[in-house]
C-alpha positions as CSV (number, residue, x, y, z in Angstrom):
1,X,19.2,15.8,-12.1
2,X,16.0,17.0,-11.0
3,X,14.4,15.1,-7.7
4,X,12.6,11.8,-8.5
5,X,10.1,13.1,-5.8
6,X,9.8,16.2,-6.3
7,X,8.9,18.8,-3.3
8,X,8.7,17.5,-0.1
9,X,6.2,18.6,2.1
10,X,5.8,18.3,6.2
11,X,3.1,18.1,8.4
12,X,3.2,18.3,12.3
13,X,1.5,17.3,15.2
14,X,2.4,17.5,18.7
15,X,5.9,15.3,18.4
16,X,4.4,13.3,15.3
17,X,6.0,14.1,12.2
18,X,5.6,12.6,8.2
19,X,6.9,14.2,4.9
20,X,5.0,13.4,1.9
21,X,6.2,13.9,-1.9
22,X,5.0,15.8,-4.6
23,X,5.7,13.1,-7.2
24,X,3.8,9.7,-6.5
25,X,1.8,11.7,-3.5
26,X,3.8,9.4,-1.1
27,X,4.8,8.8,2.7
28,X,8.4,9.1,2.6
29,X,8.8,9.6,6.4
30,X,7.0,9.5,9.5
31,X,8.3,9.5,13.3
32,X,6.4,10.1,16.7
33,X,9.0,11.3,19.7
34,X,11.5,11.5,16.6
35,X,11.6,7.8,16.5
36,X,10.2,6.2,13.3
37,X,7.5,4.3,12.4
38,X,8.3,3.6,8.6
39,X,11.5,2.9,6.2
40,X,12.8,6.3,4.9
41,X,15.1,7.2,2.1
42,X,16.9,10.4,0.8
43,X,14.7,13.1,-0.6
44,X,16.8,12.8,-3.3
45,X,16.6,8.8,-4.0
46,X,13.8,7.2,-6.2
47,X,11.8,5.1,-3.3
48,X,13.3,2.2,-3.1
49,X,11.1,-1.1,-3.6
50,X,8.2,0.9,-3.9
51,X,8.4,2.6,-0.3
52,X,5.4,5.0,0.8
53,X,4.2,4.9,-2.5
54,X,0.2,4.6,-3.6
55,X,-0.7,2.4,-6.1
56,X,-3.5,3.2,-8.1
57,X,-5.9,1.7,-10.3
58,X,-4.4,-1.5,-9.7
59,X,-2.1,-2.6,-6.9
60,X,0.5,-5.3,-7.3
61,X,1.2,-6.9,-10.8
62,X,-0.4,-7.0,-14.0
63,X,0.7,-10.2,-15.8
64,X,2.2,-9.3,-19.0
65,X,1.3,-5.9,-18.5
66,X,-1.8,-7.1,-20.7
67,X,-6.0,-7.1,-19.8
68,X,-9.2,-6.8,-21.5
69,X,-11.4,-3.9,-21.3
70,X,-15.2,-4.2,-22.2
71,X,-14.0,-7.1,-25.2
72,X,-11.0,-5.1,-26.3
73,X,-6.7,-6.2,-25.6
74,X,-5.7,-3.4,-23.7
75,X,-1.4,-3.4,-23.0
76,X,-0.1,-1.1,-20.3
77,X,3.4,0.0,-20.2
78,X,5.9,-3.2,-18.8
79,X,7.3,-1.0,-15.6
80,X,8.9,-4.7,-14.2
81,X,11.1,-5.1,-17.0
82,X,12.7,-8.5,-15.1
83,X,9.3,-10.3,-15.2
84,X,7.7,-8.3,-18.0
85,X,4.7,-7.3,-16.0
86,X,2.9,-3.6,-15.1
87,X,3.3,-2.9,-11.3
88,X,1.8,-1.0,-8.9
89,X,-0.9,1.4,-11.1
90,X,-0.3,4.2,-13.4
91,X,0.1,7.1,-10.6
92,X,3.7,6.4,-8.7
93,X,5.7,8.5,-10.7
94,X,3.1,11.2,-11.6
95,X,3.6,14.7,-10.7
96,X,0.5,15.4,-8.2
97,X,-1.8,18.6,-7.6
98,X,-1.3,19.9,-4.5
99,X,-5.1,20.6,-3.6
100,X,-4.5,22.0,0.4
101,X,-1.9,21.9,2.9
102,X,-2.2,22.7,7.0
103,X,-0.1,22.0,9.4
104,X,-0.7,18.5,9.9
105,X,-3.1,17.5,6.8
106,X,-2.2,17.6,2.9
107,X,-4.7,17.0,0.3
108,X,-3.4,15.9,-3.6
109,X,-5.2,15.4,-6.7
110,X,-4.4,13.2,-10.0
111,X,-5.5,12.5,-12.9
112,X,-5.4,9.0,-15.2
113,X,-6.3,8.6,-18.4
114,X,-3.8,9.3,-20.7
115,X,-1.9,6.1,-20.3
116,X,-0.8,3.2,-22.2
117,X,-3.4,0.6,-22.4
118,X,-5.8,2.5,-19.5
119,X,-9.1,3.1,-21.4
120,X,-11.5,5.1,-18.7
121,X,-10.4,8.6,-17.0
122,X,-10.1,8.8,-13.6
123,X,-9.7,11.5,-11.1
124,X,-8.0,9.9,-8.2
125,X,-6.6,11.7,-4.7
126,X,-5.5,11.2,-1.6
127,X,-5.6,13.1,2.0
128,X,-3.1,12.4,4.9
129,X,-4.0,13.6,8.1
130,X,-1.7,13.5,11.1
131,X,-2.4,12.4,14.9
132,X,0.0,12.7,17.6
133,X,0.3,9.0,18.0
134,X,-0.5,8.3,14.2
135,X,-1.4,8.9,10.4
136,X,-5.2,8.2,8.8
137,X,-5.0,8.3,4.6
138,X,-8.1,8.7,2.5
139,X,-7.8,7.4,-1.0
140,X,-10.9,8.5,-3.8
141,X,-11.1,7.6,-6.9
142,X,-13.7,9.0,-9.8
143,X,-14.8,7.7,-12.9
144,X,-14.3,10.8,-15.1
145,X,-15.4,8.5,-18.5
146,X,-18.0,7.6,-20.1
147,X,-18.3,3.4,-19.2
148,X,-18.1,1.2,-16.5
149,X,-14.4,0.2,-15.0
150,X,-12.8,-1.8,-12.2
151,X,-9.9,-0.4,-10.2
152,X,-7.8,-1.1,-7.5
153,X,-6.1,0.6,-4.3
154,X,-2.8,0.0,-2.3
155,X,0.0,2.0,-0.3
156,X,3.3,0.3,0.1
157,X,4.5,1.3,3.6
158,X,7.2,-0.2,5.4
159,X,6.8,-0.4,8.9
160,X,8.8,-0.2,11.7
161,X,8.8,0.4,15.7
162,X,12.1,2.8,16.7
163,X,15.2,1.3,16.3
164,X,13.9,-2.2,17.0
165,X,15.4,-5.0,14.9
166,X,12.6,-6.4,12.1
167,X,13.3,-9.7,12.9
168,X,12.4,-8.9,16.9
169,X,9.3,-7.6,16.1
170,X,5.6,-9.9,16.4
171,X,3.0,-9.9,13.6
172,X,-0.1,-10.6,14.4
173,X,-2.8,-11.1,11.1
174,X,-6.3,-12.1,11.9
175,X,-6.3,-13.0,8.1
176,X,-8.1,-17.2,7.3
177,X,-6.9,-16.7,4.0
178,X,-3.6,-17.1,1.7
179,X,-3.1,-16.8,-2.0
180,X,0.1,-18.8,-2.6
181,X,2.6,-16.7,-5.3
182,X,4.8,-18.0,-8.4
183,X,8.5,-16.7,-6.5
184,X,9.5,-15.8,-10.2
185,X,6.7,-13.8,-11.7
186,X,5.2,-12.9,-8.3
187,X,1.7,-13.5,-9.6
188,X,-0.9,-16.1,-7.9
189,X,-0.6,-19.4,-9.4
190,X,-3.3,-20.9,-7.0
191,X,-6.3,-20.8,-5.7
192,X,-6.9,-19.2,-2.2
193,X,-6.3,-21.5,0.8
194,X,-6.8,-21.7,4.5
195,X,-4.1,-20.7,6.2
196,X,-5.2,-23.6,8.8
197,X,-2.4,-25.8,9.7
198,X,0.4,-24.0,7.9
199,X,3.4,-21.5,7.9
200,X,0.6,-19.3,6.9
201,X,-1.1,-18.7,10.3
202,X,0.0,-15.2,12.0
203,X,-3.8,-15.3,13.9
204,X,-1.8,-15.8,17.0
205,X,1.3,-14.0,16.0
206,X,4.8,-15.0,14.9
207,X,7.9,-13.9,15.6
208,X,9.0,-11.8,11.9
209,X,12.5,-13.2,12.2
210,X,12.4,-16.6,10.4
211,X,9.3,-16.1,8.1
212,X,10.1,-15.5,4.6
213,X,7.3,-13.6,2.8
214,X,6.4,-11.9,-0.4
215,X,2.3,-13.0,0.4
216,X,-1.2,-11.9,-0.1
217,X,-4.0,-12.6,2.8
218,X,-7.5,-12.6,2.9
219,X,-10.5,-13.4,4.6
220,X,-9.3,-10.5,6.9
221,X,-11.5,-10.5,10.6
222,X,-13.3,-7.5,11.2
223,X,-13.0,-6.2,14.8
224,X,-15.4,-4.6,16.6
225,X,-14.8,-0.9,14.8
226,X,-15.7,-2.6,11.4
227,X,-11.9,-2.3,10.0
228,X,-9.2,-4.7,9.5
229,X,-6.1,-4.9,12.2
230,X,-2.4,-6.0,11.5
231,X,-0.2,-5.7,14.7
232,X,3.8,-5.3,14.9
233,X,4.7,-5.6,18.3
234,X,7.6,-5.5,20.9
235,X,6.5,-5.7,24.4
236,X,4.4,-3.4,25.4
237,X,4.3,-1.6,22.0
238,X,2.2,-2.0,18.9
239,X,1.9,-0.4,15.9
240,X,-1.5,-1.1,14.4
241,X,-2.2,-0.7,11.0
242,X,-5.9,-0.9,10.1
243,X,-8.0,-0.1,7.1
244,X,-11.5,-0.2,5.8
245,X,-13.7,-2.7,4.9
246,X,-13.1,-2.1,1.4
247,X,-9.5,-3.5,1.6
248,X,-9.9,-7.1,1.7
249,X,-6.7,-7.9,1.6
250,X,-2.7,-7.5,3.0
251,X,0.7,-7.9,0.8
252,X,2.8,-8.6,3.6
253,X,6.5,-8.1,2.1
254,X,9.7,-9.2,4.1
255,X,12.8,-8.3,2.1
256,X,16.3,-8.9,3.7
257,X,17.8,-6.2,1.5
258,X,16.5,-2.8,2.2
259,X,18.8,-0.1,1.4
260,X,20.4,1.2,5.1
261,X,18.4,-1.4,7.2
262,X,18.1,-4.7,5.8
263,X,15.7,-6.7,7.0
264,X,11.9,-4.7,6.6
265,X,8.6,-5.7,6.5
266,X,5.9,-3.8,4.6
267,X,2.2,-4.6,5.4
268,X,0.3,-3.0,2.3
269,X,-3.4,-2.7,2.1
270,X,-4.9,-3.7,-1.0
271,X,-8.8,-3.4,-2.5
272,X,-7.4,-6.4,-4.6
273,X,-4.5,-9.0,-5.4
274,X,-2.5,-9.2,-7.9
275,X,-3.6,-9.4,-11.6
276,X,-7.1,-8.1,-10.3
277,X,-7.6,-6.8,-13.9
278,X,-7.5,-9.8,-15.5
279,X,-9.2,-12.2,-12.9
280,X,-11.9,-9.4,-11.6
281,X,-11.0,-10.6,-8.3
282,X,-12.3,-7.9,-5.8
283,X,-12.2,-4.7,-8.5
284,X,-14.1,-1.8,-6.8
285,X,-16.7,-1.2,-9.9
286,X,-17.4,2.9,-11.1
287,X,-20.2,3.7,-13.1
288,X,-19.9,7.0,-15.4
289,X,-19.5,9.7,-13.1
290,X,-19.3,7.0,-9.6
291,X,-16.7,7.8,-6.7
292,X,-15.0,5.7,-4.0
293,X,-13.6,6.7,-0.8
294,X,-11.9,4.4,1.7
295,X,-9.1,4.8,4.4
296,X,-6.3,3.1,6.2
297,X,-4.0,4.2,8.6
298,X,-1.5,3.7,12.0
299,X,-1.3,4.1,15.4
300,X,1.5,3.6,18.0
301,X,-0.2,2.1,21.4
302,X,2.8,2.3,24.4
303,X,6.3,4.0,24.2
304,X,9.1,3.8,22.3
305,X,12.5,3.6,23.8
């Protein structure tokens, strides 16, 4: 059986080191001082629940794996056959152009276009660059068609700090905003709330063990840099996962089932929530021949035992 990601290639960086996939263009590993920072899996596994992978031009679900485009049905492949909704974009199982590889930065390339129920091509990449105490990724996306379109960005990291237990870790989410989900088809099925005065409030972190999630936040504080922060922390140490403006919100994901650890946590930055293309919620509008770039990344402050 041939591998469901492809080649696998590394880049290095003083003691930091990440393997990225051919198919999907995803983070399949990354450790600083050997210790990691993310949920791994076998070269030769399909990622499970979506780990490391980008999700492109639309993160999260599509109800019914149905929208309109410009007054016309459109219907998308149904890739979550339980729920019968499209998930997570068009590009997670795609065989990607390598474009440039150096020791610690990879470049891919990928077209959409010919899919089910996508209308508008796209050119769409992706750089990772690697820091000694970190990782920066650069998504763009082109309008290679002839009308308008919105799209959508995400990554689906899961994030860890060493060997530390999920449940031990703190997150902290500067984030005013919650859109409550439907636990069986995972879609909104409310407006946007405060998080004021519920279980909903990490501004002042929380303790991971207890809190049950599968949750999109918004209304995300800008620091003084202009990005967005999350924070896992133990101690001393913090892993802090930031992005651009552009990514107004954070799926934060806490699944007890993780294949080889358990409990996990993924922290996944999004341009838009769920079923952006059929509520218009946040899309990142292209004109004809219109580009978008926008970045998110890690960095480990303290040590690691």
């Amino acid at each position: 059986m041939a591998n469901p990601t492809g080649e696998q290639f590394e880049l290095l960086r003083g003691t930091a080191r990440a393997v990225v996939t051919e198919i999907g263009a995803g983070l399949r590993s990354l450790t600083i001082g050997g210790k990691p920072l993310v949920e791994t899996f076998a070269e030769d596994e399909t990622p499970p629940k979506g780990a490391g992978q980008i999700l492109v031009p639309w993160p999260n679900r599509t109800a019914g794996a149905r929208w309109t485009f410009d007054g016309e049905p459109q219907e998308l492949e149904v890739t979550e056959e339980a729920r019968g909704n499209a998930i997570h974009g068009l590009a997670r199982r795609k065989e990607w152009e390598l474009v440039e590889h150096a020791e610690s930065s990879i470049t891919f390339g990928c077209d959409i276009g010919a899919d089910k129920g996508w209308p508008v091509p796209l050119r769409t990449g992706v750089v990772y660059d690697l820091a000694p105490r970190g990782l920066t990724v650069t998504h763009t996306i082109s309008n290679e068609g002839d009308k308008a379109i919105g799209v959508g960005v995400g990554a689906h990291p899961y994030f860890r700090l060493g060997d530390i237990p999920t449940d031990d870790l703190t997150i902290t989410l500067p984030a005013s905003r919650v859109w409550p989900f439907d636990g069986e088809q995972q879609l909104p099925f409310a407006d946007e709330q405060d998080v004021d005065g519920t279980e909903y409030d990490l501004r002042g972190g929380r303790i991971i063990g207890g809190l049950d999630l599968d949750t999109a936040f918004t209304g995300l504080g800008a620091s003084d840099d202009g990005r967005h922060h999350v924070w896992l922390s133990h101690h001393d140490t913090h892993l802090d996962i930031w992005s651009d403006p552009d990514f107004r919100w954070a799926q934060v994901f806490t699944p007890d089932d993780y294949p080889g650890r358990g409990r996990a946590i993924a922290v996944e930055p999004m341009t838009c929530p769920a079923d952006a293309l059929n509520s218009g919620t946040d899309l990142i509008t292209l004109e004809p021949g219109e580009s978008w770039t926008g970045s998110w990344g890690i960095r480990l402050e303290g040590s690691l035992a």
